[in-house]
C-alpha positions in Angstrom: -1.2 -43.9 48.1 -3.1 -45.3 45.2 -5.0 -42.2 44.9 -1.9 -40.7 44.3 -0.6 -42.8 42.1 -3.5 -42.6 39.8 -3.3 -38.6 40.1 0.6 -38.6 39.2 0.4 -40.6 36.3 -2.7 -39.0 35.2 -0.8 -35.4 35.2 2.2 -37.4 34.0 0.2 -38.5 31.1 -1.2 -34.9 30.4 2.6 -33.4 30.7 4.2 -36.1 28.8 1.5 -35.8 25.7 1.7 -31.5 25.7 5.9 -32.0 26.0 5.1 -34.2 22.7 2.6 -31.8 20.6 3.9 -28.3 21.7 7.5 -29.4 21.6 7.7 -29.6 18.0 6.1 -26.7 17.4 8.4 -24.9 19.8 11.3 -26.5 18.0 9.7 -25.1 14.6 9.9 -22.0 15.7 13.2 -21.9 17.0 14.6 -23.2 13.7 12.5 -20.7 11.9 13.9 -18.0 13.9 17.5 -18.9 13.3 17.2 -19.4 9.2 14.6 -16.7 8.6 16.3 -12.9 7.9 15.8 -10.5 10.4 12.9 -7.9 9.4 13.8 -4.4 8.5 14.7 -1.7 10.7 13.2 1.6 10.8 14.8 4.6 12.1 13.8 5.2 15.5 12.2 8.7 16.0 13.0 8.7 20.0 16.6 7.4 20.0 19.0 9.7 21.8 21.5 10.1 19.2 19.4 10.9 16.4 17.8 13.3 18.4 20.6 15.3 20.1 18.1 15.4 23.3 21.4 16.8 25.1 21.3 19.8 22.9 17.6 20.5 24.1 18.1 23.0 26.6 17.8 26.4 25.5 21.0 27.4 26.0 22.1 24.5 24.2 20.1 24.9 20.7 22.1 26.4 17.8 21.7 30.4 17.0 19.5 29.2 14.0 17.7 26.8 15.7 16.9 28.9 18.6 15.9 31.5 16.3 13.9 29.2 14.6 12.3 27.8 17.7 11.5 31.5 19.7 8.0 31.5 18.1 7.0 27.9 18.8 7.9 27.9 22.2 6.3 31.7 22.5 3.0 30.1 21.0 3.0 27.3 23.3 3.6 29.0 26.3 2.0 31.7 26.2 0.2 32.0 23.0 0.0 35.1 20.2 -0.6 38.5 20.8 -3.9 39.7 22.5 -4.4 40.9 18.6 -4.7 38.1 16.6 -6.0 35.8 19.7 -9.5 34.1 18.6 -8.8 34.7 14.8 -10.2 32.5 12.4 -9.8 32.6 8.8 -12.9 33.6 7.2 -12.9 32.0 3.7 -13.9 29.0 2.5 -12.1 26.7 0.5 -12.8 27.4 -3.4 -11.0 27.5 -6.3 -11.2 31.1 -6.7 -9.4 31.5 -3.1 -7.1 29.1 -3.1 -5.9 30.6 -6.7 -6.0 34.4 -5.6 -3.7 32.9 -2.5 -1.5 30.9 -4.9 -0.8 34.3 -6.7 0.4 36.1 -3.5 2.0 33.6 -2.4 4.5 33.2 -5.4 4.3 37.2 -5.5 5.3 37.4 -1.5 6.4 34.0 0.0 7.6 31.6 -3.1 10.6 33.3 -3.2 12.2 32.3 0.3 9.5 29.0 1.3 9.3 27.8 -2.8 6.5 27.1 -4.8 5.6 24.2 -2.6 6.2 25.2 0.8 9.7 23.2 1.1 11.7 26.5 2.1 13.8 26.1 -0.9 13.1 29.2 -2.7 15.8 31.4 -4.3 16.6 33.1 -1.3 16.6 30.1 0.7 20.3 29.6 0.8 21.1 33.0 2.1 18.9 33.0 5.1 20.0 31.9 8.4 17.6 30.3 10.1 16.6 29.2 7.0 13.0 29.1 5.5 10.8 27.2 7.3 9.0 24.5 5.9 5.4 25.6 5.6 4.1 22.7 3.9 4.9 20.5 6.8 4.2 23.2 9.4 0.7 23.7 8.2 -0.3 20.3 9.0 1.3 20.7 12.5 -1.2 21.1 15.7 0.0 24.1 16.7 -0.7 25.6 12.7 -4.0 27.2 14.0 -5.4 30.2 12.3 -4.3 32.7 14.8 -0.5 31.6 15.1 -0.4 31.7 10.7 -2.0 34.7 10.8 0.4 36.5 13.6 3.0 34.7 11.6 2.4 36.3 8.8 1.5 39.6 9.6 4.4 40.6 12.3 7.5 38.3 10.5 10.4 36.8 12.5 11.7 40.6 13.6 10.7 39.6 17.5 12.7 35.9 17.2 15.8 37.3 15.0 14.8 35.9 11.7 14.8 37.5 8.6 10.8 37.3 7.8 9.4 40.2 6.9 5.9 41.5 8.4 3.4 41.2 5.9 0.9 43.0 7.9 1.6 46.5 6.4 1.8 44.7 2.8 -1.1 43.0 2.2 -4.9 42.7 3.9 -6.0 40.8 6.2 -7.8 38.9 3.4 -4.7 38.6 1.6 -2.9 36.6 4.2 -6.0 34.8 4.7 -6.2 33.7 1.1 -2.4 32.7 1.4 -3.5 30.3 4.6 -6.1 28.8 2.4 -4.0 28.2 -0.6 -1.4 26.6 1.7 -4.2 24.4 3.9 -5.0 23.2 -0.1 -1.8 22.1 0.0 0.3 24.7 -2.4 -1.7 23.1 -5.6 -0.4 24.4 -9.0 -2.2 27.1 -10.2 -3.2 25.0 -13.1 -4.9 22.9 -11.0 -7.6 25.1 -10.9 
């Protein structure tokens, strides 16, 4: 029994003096969580009414947004024509490029996607889906060479939007010099 006794008090002792330091400190930060603001909020990307997940469903997506959407989900299941499969774009990144694809692209694309990519070109408000927004979309994953350059070249004709085929248009190294001047990201010509 006296081993016991010694054992008790000596975990006693141990619980008694950790009650006494942490207990404070506990006590601090209780207090601290009641007086100090709450931090900021951001907006979360995955919450179920910001996203409209229960419009998902294909036969649930808008017109426009369907429209919009044919391609991607073409390219991701399936993948681009047999044609432009494998393509890369030849050209390296220069200034003399990127300013010959800054030309065409205000020539042939600025007008509908703006000079910067942000789809809101002159003709932007009369297109339904609208533009996209090729200076996002070019940074995407799926914003490989091939997919730009079947973009490009066949238009939205196939998905129901308004984009024409550049492929009878311009070259092949035309469009390519548009890809590179929009991989720059759509710099100002006089930033040459």
């Amino acid at each position: 029994m006296k081993k016991f006794r010694e054992k008790f008090v000596k975990l006693t002792g141990i619980g008694v003096f950790a009650a006494l330091v942490f207990a404070p400190l506990n006590t601090v930060n209780i207090v601290a969580a009641k007086t100090l603001p709450a931090p900021p909020c951001c907006v979360d990307r995955w919450d179920p009414d910001w996203t409209g997940r229960d419009r998902w469903e294909p036969d649930m997506i808008d017109p426009a947004h369907r429209q919009r959407m044919g391609r991607h989900r073409t390219f991701m299941n399936v993948g681009v024509p047999s044609k432009y499969r494998g393509q890369l774009n030849p050209l390296a990144t220069t200034r003399s490029v990127v300013k010959e694809g800054s030309m065409l692209y205000q020539q042939q694309c600025a007008v509908c996607h703006g000079a910067e990519g942000m789809g809101d070109g002159e003709a932007a408000n009369s297109l339904n889906p609208s533009p996209a927004l090729l200076a996002y979309m070019v940074q995407r994953p799926q914003s490989v060479d091939e997919y730009l350059m079947w973009t490009v070249s066949e238009g939205g004709k196939a998905f129901g939007t308004p984009m024409p085929a550049f492929k009878d248009m311009l070259s092949e190294e035309d469009i390519w010099k548009i890809v590179t001047f929009m991989r720059a990201g759509f710099p100002p010509l006089s930033q040459e």
